[in-house]
C-alpha positions in Angstrom: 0.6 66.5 26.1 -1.4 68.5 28.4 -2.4 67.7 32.1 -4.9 66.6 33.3 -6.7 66.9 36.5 -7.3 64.5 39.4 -11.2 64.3 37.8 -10.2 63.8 34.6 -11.5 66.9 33.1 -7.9 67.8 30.2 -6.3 71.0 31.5 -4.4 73.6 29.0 -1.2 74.2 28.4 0.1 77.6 29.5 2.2 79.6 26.6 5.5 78.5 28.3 4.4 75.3 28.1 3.7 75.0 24.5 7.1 76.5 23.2 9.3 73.7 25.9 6.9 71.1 24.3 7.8 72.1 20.8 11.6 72.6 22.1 11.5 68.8 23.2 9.3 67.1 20.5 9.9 68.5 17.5 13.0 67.0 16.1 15.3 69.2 14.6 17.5 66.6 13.2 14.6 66.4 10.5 15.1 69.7 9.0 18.4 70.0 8.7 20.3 71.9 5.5 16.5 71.1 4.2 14.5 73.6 2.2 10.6 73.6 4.1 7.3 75.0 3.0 5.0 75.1 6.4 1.6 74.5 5.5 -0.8 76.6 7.7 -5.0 77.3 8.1 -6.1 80.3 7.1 -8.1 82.4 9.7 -11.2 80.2 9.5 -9.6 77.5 12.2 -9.2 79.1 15.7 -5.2 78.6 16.4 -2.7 80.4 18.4 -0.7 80.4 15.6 1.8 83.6 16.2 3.0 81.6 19.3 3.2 78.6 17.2 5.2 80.2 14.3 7.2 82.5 16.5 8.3 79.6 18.4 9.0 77.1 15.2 10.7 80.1 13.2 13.1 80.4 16.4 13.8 76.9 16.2 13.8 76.4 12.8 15.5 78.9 11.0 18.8 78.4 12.1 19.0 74.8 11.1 16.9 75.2 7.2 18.5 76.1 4.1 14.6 77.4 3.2 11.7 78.2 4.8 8.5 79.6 3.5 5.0 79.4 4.2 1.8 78.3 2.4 -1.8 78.7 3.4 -3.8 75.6 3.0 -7.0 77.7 1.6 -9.0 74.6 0.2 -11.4 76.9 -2.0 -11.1 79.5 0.5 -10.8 83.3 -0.8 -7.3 84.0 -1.0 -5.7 86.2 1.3 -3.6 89.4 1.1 0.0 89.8 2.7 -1.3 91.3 5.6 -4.3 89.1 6.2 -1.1 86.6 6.3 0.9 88.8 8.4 -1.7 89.3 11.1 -2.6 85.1 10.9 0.9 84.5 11.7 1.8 87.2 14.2 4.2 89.0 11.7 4.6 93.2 12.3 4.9 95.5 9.3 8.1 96.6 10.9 8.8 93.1 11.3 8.1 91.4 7.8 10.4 94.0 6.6 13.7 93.3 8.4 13.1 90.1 10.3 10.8 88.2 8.0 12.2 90.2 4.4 13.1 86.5 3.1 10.2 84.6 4.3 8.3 83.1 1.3 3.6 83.8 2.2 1.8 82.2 -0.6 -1.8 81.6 -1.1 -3.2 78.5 -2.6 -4.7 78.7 -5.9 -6.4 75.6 -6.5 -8.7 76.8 -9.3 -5.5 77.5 -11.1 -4.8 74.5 -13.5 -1.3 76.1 -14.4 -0.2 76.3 -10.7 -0.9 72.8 -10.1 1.3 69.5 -10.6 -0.3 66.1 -11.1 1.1 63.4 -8.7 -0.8 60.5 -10.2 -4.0 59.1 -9.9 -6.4 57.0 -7.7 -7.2 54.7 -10.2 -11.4 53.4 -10.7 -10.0 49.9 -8.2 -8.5 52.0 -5.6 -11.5 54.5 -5.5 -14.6 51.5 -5.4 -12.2 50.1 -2.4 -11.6 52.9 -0.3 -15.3 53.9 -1.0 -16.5 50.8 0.0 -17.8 50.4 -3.5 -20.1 54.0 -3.2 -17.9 55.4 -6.1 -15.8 54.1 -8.6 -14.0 56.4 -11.3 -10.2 57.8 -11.8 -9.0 60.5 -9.9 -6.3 62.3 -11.0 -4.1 63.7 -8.1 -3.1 67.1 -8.4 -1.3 69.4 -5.8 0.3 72.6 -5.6 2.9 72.6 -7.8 5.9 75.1 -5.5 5.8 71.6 -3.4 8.1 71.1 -6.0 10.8 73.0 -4.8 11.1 71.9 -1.2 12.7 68.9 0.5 10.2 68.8 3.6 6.1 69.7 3.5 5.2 70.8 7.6 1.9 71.0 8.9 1.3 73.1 11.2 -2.3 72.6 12.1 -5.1 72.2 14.5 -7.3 68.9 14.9 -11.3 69.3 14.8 -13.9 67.0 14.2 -15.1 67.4 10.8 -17.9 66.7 8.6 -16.3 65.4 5.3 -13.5 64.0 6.7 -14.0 62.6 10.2 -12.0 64.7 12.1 -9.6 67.3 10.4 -6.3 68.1 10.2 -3.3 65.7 9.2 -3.0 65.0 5.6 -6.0 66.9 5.1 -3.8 70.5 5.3 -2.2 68.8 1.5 -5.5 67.7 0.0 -7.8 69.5 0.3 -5.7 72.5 1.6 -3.1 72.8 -1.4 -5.0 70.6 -4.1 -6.4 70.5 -7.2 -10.3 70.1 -7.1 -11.0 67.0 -8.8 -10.0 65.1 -5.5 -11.6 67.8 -3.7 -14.6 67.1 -5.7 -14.6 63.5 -5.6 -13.9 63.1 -1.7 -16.6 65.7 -0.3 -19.0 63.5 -2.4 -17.9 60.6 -0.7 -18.7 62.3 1.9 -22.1 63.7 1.5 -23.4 60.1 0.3 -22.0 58.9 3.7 -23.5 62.2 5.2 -22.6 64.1 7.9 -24.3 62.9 10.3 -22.3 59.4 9.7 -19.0 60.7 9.7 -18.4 63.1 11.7 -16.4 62.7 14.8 -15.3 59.3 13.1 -11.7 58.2 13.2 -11.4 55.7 10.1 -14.0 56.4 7.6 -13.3 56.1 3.6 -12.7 59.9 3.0 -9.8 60.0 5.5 -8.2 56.7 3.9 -9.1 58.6 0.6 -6.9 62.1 1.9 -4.3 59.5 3.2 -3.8 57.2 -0.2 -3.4 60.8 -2.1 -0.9 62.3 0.3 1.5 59.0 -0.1 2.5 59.9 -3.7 3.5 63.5 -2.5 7.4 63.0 -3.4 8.9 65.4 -0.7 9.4 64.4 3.4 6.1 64.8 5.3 6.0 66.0 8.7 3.2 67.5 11.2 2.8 69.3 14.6 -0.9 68.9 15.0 -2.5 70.7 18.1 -6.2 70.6 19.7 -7.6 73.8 20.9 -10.1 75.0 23.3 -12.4 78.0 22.8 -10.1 80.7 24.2 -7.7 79.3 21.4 -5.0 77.8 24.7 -4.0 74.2 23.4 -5.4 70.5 25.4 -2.4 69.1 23.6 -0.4 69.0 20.8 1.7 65.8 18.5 4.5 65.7 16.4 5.9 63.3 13.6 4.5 62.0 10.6 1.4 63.5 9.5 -0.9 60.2 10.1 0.7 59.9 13.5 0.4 63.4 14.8 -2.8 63.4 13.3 -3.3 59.7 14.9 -2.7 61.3 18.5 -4.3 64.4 18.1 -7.6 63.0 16.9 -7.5 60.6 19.8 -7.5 64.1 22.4 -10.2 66.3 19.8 -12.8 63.0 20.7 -12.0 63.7 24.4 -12.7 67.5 24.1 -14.1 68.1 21.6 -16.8 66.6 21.8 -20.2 67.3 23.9 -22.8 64.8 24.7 -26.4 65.5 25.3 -28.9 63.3 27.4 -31.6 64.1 24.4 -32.1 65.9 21.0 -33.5 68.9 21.2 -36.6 71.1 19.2 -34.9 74.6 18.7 -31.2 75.1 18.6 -29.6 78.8 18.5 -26.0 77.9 16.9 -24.4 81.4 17.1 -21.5 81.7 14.3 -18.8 83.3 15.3 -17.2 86.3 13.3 -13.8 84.3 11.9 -16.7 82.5 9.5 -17.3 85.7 7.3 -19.4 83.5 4.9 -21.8 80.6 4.5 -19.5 78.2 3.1 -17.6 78.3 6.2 -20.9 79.2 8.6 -22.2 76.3 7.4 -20.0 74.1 10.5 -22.7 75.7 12.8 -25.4 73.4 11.4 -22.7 70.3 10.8 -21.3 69.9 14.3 -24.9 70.3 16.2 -27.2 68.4 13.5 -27.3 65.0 15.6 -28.8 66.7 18.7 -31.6 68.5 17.3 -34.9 66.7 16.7 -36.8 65.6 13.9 -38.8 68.0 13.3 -37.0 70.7 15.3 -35.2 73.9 13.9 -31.4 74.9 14.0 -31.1 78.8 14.2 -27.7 80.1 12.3 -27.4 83.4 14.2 -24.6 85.2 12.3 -25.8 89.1 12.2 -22.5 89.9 10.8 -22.8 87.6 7.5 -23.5 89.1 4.1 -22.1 86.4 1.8 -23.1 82.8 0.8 -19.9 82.3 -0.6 -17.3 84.7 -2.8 -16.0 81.4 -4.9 -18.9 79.8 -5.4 -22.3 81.5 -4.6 -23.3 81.8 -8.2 -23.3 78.0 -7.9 -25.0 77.6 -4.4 -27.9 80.1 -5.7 -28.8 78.4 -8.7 -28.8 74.8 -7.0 -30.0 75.9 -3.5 -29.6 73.6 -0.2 -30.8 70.5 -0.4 -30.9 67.1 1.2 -28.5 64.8 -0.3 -31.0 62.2 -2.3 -32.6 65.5 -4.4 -29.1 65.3 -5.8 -28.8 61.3 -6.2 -31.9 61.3 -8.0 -31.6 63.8 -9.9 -28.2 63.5 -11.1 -28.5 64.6 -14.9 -30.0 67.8 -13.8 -27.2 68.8 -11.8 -24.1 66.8 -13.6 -22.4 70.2 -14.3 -22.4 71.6 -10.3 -18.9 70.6 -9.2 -20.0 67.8 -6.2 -17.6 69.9 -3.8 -20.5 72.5 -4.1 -23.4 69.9 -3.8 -21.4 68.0 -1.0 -21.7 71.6 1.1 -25.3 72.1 0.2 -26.5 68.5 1.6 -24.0 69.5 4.6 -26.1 72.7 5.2 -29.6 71.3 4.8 -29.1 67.9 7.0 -30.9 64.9 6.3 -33.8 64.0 4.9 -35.4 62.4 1.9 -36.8 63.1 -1.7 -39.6 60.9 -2.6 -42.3 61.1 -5.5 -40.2 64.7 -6.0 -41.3 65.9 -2.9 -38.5 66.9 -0.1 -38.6 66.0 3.4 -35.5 67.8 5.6 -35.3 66.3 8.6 -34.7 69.1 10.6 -35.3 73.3 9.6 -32.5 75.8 9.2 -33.2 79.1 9.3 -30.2 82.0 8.5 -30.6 84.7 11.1 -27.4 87.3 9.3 -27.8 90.3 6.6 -28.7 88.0 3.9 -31.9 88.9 2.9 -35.0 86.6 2.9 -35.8 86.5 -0.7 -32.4 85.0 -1.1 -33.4 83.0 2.1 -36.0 81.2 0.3 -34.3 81.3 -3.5 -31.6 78.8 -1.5 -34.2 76.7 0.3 -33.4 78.1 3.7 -35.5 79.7 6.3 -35.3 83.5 7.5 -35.0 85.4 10.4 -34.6 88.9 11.2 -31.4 88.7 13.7 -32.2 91.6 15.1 -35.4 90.1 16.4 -33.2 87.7 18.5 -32.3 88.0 22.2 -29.1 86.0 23.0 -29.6 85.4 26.5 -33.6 84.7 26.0 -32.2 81.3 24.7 -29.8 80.5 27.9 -30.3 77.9 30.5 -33.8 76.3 28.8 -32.1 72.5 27.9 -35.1 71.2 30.2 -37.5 73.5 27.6 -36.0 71.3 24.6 -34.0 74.4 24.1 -30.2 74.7 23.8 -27.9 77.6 23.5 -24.6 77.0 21.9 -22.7 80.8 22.0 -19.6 79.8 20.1 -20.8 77.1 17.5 -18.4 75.4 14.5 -15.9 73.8 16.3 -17.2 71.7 18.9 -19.5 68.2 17.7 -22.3 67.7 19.6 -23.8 64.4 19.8 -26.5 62.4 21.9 -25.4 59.4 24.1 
């Protein structure tokens, strides 16, 4: 782990220090004569992930009989080879005589012919876990190349998140490399628990729903989680099984990762940074900071480089719009054929709130300051700003105001005391 200093305030590790850690913790004995598929993030998780791979392909390649990588791309847009490439540190000159046998797959979980079925939560297991929320069959389905390996690695970093708790774990399998009716069924979960609830929670029911999935997986498990600061330098890093390096990790991401305020606050500028290139993923800039903005107040997405709601499933989002998770509850006929992975994302965006009498009542206002235009602003129930009417700095150093400036927003919670 990572130092820290005499006032208690976690120190990073320099890049030296990061490849002796991974020299003396991660146990090579478990990869032995062993064919490997790593499991990575795709570029919407800030990770130092060429000194990560460059160090584990060193180590690693020597003792495997296989080892390939896989991006864990949820219902993320896949990814060309040198999207991978670049993510992973890997030269053109390089991937051709160094990195010639190295396996780079995308996941393709919309796919039904590239998927295996593992089994199912059945209608007891899912009204248990969901504290009796939900109760249906789930079937389990994964990426079916897992197939062909003896040992599934993630290598990933730990976050607080808004479905799941925090991320990371055996959330790189499901939903990184799964089939969507788990997907579907667990970001529900999630959105009735909302966001607010959940995030920055250790044990919650979605995590013990990702966990129960992840045991029938019939190949070796291991992780080497990590916990990152802004400038992408690692607080720490775990390794082992993926619940314990998960375990460890999510223990450091509630130390860092987390900011607490004195008070909420009536305007919040959330400025997205450019490694969200849509609102799908944008979206974390409204989930991480809506517990300290008022009732009543406004959260600003500032994201001037944003031109998409979402390439997979925009169609979707513009036809149902964002909404407060009980227009969906009650109206549930209207909107049985949205997959609830899209609705789940929609409540996510919108916050809390109610729906009474058929009027809506957000608790808070989000207003889109990027290149998507107004109209489309107020077709999806959002508010608009121009972005280029927005000075930065104008927004700096006015907490006392009710006024808070977060300049690189998505990753870290913030939360009042």
């Amino acid at each position: 782990m990572a130092s820290s200093t005499a006032e208690g305030v976690r120190t990073t590790m320099s890049e030296d220090e990061v490849r002796t850690w991974i020299a003396e913790n991660v146990n090579l004995e478990d990869f032995v004569d062993k064919k490997v598929l790593m499991v990575v993030p795709d570029a919407t998780r800030t990770a130092p992930l060429p000194l990560l791979f460059d160090t584990l392909h060193k180590l690693l390649k020597p003792k495997v009989e296989t080892l390939d990588v896989i991006f864990a791309l949820g219902t993320h847009p896949p990814m060309s080879e040198t999207q991978m490439c670049d993510l992973l540190g890997i030269s053109e000159k390089e991937r051709q005589r160094l990195f010639f046998q190295l396996g780079l797959y995308n996941h393709e979980w919309d796919r039904d012919e590239a998927l295996t079925q593992l089994g199912v939560l059945t209608e007891d297991d899912t009204y248990e876990i969901s504290n009796g929320l939900m109760r249906e069959e789930v079937p389990v389905k994964i990426n079916k190349r897992v197939l062909n390996y003896d040992m599934l690695f993630v290598v990933g970093p730990v976050f607080p998140h808004e479905v799941v708790g925090f991320s990371g774990g055996n959330k790189y399998f499901f939903p990184g490399i799964s089939g969507p009716e788990v997907l579907n069924f667990f970001h529900w979960l999630g959105a009735l628990i909302t966001n607010a609830s959940i995030i920055g929670v250790k044990d919650t029911p979605v995590r013990r729903v990702v966990d129960k999935a992840a045991s029938l997986i019939p190949c070796e498990r291991r992780a080497m989680t990590f916990v990152v600061a802004p400038d992408a330098s690692l607080y720490g890093m775990a390794y082992g099984t993926p619940e314990e390096a998960w375990h460890a990790a999510s223990d450091i991401s509630s130390e860092v990762h987390i900011k607490w305020q004195d008070k909420q606050f009536k305007q919040v500028l959330s400025c997205c940074p450019l490694m969200y290139d849509e609102l799908w993923v944008a979206g974390k800039c409204m989930y991480k900071l809506e517990p300290v903005v008022a009732d009543g107040g406004e959260l600003i997405i500032y994201a001037p480089h944003l031109t998409e709601i979402s390439i997979t499933h925009g169609e979707l989002i513009r036809e149902i719009g964002y909404h407060v998770r009980d227009y969906f509850v009650k109206q549930p006929d209207r909107f049985s054929h949205i997959p609830r992975g899209v609705l789940a994302h929609s409540t996510h965006v919108r916050g809390g709130g109610t729906y009474e009498d058929g009027v809506e009542k957000p608790r808070v206002q989000v207003t889109l300051a990027s290149q998507i235009p107004p109209e489309i602003c107020a077709e999806i129930n959002l508010g608009y700003r121009d972005p280029d009417t927005i000075d930065v700095e104008s927004f700096a150093n006015r907490e006392d105001e009710g006024i808070l400036l977060v300049r690189k927003a998505g990753e870290h919670l913030y939360r009042t005391r």
